[in-house]
C-alpha positions as CSV (number, residue, x, y, z in Angstrom):
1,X,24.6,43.4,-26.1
2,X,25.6,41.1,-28.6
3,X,22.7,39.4,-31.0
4,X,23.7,35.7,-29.1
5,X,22.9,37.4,-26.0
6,X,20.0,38.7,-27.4
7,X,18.6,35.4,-28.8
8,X,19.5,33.9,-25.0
9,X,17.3,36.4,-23.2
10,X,14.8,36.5,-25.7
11,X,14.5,32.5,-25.6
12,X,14.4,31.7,-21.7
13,X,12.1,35.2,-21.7
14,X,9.6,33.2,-24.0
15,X,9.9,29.7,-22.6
16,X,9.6,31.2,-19.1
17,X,5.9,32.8,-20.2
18,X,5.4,29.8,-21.4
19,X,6.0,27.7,-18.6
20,X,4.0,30.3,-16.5
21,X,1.0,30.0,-18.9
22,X,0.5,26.2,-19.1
23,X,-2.3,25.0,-16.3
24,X,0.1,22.2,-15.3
25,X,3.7,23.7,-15.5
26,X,2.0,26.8,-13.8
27,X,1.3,25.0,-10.1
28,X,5.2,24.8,-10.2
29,X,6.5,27.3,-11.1
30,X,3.9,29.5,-9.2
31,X,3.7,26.7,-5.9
32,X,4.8,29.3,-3.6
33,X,1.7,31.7,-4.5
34,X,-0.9,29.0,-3.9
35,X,0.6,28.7,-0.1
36,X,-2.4,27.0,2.1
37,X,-2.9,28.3,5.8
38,X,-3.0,25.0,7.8
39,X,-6.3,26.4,9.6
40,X,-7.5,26.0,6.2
41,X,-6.6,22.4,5.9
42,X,-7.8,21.1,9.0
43,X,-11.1,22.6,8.1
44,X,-11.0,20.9,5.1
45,X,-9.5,17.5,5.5
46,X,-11.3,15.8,8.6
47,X,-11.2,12.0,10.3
48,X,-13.5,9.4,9.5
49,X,-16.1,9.7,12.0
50,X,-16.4,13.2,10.9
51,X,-17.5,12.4,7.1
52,X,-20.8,11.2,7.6
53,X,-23.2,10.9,4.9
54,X,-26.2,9.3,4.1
55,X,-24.6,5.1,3.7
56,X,-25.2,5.4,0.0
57,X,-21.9,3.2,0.0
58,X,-20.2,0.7,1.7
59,X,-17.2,2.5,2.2
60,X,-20.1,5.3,3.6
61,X,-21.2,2.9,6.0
62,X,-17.3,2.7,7.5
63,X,-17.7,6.2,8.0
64,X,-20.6,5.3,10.5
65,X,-19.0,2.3,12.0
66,X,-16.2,4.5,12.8
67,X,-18.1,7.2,14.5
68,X,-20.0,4.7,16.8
69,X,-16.3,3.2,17.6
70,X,-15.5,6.7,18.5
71,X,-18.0,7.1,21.2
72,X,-18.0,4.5,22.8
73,X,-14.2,4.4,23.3
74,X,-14.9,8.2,24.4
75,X,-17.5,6.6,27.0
76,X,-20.3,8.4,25.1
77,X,-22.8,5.5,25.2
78,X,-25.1,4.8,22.2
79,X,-28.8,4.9,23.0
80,X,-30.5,1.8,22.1
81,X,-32.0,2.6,18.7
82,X,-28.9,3.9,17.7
83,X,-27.1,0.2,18.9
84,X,-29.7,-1.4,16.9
85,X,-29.2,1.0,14.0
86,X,-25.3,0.3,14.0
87,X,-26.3,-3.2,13.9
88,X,-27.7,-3.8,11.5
89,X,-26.0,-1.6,9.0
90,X,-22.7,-4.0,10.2
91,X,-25.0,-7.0,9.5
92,X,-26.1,-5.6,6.3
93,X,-22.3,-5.0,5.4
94,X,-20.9,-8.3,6.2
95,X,-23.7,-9.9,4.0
96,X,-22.0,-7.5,0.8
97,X,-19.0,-8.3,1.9
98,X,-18.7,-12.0,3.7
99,X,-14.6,-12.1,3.2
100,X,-13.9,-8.7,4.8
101,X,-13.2,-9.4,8.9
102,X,-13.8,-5.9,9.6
103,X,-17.8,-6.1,9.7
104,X,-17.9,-9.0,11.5
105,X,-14.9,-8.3,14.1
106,X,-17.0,-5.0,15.1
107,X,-20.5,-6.5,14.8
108,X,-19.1,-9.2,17.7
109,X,-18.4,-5.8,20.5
110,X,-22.0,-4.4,19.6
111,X,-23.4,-7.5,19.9
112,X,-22.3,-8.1,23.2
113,X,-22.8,-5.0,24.8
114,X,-26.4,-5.3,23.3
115,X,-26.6,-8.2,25.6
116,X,-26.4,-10.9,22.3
117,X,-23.7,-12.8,23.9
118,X,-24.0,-16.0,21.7
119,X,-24.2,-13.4,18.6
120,X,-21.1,-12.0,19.2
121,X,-19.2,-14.7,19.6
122,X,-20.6,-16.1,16.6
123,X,-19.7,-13.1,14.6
124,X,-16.1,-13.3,16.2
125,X,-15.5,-17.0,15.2
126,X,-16.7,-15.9,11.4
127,X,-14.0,-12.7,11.3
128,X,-11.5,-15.5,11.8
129,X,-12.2,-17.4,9.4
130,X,-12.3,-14.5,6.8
131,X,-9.4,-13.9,4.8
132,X,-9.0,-9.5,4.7
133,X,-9.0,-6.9,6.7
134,X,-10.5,-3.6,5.2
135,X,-11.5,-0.4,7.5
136,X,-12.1,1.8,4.9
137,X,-10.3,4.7,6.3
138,X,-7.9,5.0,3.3
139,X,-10.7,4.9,1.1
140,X,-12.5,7.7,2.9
141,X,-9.2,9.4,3.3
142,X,-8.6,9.5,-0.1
143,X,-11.6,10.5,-1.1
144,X,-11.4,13.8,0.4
145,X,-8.2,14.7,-2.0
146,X,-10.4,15.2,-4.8
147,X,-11.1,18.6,-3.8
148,X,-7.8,19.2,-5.3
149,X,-8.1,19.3,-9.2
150,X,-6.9,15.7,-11.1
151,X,-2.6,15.7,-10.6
152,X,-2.8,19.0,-8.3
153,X,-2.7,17.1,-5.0
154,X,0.6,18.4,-2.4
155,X,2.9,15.5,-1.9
156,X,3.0,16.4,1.2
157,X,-0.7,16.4,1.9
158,X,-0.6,12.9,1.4
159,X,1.7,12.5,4.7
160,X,-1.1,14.8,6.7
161,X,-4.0,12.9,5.9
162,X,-2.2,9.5,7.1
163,X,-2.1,10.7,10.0
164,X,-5.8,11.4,10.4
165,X,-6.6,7.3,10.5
166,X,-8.5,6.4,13.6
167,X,-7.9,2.8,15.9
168,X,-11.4,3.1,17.6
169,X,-12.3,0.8,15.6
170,X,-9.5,-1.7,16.6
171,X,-10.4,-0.4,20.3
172,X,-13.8,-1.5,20.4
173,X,-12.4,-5.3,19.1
174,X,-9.7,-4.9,21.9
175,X,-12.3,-4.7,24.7
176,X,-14.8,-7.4,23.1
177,X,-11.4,-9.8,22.9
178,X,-10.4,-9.4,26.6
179,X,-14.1,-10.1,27.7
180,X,-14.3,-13.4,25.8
181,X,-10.8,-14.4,27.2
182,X,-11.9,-13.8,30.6
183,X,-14.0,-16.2,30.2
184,X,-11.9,-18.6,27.8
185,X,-9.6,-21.4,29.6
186,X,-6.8,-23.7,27.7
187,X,-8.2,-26.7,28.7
188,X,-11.7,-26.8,27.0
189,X,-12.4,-27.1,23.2
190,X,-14.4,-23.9,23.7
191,X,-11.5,-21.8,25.6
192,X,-8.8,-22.8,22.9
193,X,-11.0,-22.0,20.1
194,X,-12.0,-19.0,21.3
195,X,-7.9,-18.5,21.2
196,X,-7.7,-19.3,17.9
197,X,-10.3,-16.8,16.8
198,X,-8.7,-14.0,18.3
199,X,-5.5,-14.9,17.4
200,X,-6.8,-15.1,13.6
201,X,-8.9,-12.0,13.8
202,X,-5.7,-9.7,15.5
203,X,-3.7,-11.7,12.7
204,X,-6.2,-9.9,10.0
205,X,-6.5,-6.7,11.6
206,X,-2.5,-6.2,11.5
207,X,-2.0,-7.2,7.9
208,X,-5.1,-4.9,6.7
209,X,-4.5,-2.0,8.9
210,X,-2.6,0.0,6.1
211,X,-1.1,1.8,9.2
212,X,1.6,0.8,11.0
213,X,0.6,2.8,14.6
214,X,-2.8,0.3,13.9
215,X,-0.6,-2.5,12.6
216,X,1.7,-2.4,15.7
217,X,-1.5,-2.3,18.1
218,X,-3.2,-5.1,16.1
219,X,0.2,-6.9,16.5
220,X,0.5,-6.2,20.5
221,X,-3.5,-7.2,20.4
222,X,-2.6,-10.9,19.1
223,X,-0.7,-12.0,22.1
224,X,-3.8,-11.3,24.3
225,X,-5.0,-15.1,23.6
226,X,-1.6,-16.3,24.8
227,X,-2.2,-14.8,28.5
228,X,-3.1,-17.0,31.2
229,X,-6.9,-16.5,31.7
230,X,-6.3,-14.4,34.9
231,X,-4.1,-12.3,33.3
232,X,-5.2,-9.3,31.1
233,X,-1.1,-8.6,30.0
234,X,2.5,-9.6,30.5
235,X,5.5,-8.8,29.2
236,X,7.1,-11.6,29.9
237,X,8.8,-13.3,27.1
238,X,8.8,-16.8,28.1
239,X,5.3,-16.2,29.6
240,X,4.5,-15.4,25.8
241,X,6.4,-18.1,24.7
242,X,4.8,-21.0,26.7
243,X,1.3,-19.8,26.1
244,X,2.1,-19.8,22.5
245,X,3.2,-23.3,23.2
246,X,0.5,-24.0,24.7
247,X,-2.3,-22.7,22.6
248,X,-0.5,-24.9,19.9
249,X,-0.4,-28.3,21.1
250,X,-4.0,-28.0,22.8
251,X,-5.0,-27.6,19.0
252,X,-2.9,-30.5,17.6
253,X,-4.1,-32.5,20.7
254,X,-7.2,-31.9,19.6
255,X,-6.6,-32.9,16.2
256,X,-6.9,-29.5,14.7
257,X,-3.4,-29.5,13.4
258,X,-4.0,-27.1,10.1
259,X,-5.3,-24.4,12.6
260,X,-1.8,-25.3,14.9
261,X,0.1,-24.5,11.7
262,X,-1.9,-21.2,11.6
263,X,-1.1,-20.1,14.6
264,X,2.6,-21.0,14.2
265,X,2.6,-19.1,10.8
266,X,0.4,-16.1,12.3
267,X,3.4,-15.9,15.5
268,X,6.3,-16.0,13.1
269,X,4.8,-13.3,10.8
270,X,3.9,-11.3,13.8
271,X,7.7,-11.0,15.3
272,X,8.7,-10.3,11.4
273,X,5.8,-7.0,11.4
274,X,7.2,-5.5,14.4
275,X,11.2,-6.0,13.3
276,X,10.3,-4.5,9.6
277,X,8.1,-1.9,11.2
278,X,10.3,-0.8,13.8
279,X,14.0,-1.4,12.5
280,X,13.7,1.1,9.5
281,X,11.8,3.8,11.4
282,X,9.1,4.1,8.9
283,X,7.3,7.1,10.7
284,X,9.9,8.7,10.7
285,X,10.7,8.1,7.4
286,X,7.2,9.2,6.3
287,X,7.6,12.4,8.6
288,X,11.0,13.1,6.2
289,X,9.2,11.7,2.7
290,X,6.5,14.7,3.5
291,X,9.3,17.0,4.1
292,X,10.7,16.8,0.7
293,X,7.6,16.8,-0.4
294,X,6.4,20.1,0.9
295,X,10.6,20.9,-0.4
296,X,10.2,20.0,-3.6
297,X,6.9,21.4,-4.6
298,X,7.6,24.9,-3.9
299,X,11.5,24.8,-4.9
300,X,11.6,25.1,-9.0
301,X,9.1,28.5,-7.3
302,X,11.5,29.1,-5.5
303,X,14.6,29.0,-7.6
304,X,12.4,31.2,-10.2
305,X,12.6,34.1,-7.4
306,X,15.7,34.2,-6.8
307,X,16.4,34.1,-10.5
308,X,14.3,37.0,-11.2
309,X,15.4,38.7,-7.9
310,X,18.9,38.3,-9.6
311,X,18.0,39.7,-12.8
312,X,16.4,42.5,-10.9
313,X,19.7,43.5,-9.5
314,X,21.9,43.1,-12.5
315,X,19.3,45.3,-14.5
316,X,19.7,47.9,-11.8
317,X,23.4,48.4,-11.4
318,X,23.6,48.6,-15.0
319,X,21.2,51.3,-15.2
320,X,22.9,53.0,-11.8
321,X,26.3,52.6,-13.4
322,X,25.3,53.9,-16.9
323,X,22.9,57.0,-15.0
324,X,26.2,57.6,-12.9
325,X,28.4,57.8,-15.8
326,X,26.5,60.3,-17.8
327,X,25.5,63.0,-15.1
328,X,28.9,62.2,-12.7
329,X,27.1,61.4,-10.1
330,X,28.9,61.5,-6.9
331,X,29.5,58.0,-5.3
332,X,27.6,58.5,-2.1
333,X,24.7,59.1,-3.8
334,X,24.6,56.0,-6.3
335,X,25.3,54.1,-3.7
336,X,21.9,55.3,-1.5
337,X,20.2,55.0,-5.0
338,X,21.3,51.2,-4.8
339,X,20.3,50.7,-1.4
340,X,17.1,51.8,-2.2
């Protein structure tokens, strides 16, 4: 071997044990060996109304929201101290955080199944007129990724944990919306804004949801206060149309005409969320991103095998072809010795 080949070998020896030493190069190089049963993973990454704590937090408190959401859309009724109990931590919340619709949206279902009626509606009429929407689930999501070290979290992980979001939430604000429309006609100042609440509060939920399977329902959810009051759906465009219509010159005959522009704006952004949301495919898209993901952070691993597996190979047919030369070996047996 010549001394340029030696200084070759000996350099990408040394920078290789180098690579494989460093803490951060190591996870790499090395991604292969730290392989994670998925058994493992669902143990250790739950849903929301799984991670409950003592509310130290606000983002705590979600936690318990969510799990209340849960049962009840399971039909796993609450008892009544624990309705009172989920009351008044929702109460307690929107107080912290009067701008968030989320508190507010779900305090309005548990009110009314608590038999507060007038509460409810109250709380509904103040989600609409609050400007975000914030479930915490990302938030509480996140969190649970730092039981990886700091820059040691899978790319791909990030595309699992997405799909642990929960709409039981949104569920609970579904049922409490087609009650109150029941009971909401187009002719009344009461009935039409009841409308414009949940048109406003639907509007909120879809541009906070940070989800686009919640997004999408939240969208779907809005046209609820454009059915005809003894409908509870339709699919009828120009039924949707003429409600929208409707809804909108009831408010400027009423001489509500900024919350007529609202509801024009909150339509027209609606049909834009479902076109960008549906056109480009973006779960599948996120189901691909998590692909490469999972691809890319075992492949330089990867590539280092079948490097070294290659090495391997050269280094043993030279030592089979030297060993043969010397003792004249015959050929059948060399080449059982390389099979082996």
């Amino acid at each position: 071997m010549s001394g340029l080949r030696r200084a070759l070998l000996g350099a990408l020896a040394g920078s290789l044990i180098t690579l494989i030493a460093h803490p951060i190069s190591r996870r790499v190089l090395l991604g292969v060996s730290t392989w994670v049963p998925i058994a493992k993973v669902e143990r250790t990454f739950t849903p929301v109304k799984d991670q409950l704590v003592e509310p130290k937090t606000i983002a705590d408190a979600g936690a318990w929201v969510h799990a209340a959401a849960a049962r009840v859309v399971a039909r796993n009724p609450l008892s009544i101290t624990e309705l009172k109990s989920v009351i008044s931590l929702l109460k307690e919340c929107r107080e912290k955080e009067p701008l968030n619709a989320f508190w507010p949206q779900t305090l309005a279902f548990f009110l009314e199944i608590s038999g507060d009626r007038a509460g409810g509606e109250e709380a509904w009429r103040g989600a609409a007129r609050c400007p975000a929407y914030n479930d915490y689930q990302s938030n509480l999501l996140v969190d649970q990724l730092t039981k990886y070290p700091r820059d040691h979290v899978p790319t791909w992980l990030y595309g699992y944990v997405y799909h642990l979001r929960q709409s039981d939430a949104l569920a609970v604000a579904d049922r409490y919306a087609r009650a109150l429309l029941a009971r909401s006609d187009y002719d009344s100042a009461t009935g039409i804004t009841r409308r414009y609440a949940t048109i406003m509060n639907f509007d909120r939920a879809r541009d906070g949801s940070r989800s686009i399977p919640i997004g999408l329902r939240a969208a779907d959810l809005l046209e609820l206060a454009t059915y005809p009051q003894s409908l509870s759906e339709t699919v009828l465009p120009k039924t949707l149309h003429l409600g929208r219509v409707r809804v909108i010159d009831r408010l400027k005959t009423l001489n509500r005409s900024e919350e007529a522009t609202e509801v024009n704006t909150s339509y027209g952004n609606n049909e834009a969320w479902r076109y960008l949301t549906t056109r480009y495919d973006p779960e599948g898209n996120l189901a691909d991103l998590s692909l490469v993901g999972a691809i890319t952070g075992v492949l330089p691993c990867l590539l280092l095998i079948v490097g070294m597996v290659g090495v391997a190979l050269s280094l043993i047919s030279l030592l089979i072809d030297k060993v043969s030369n010397k003792v004249r070996w015959r050929q059948e047996y060399v080449a059982i010795v390389a099979i082996c």
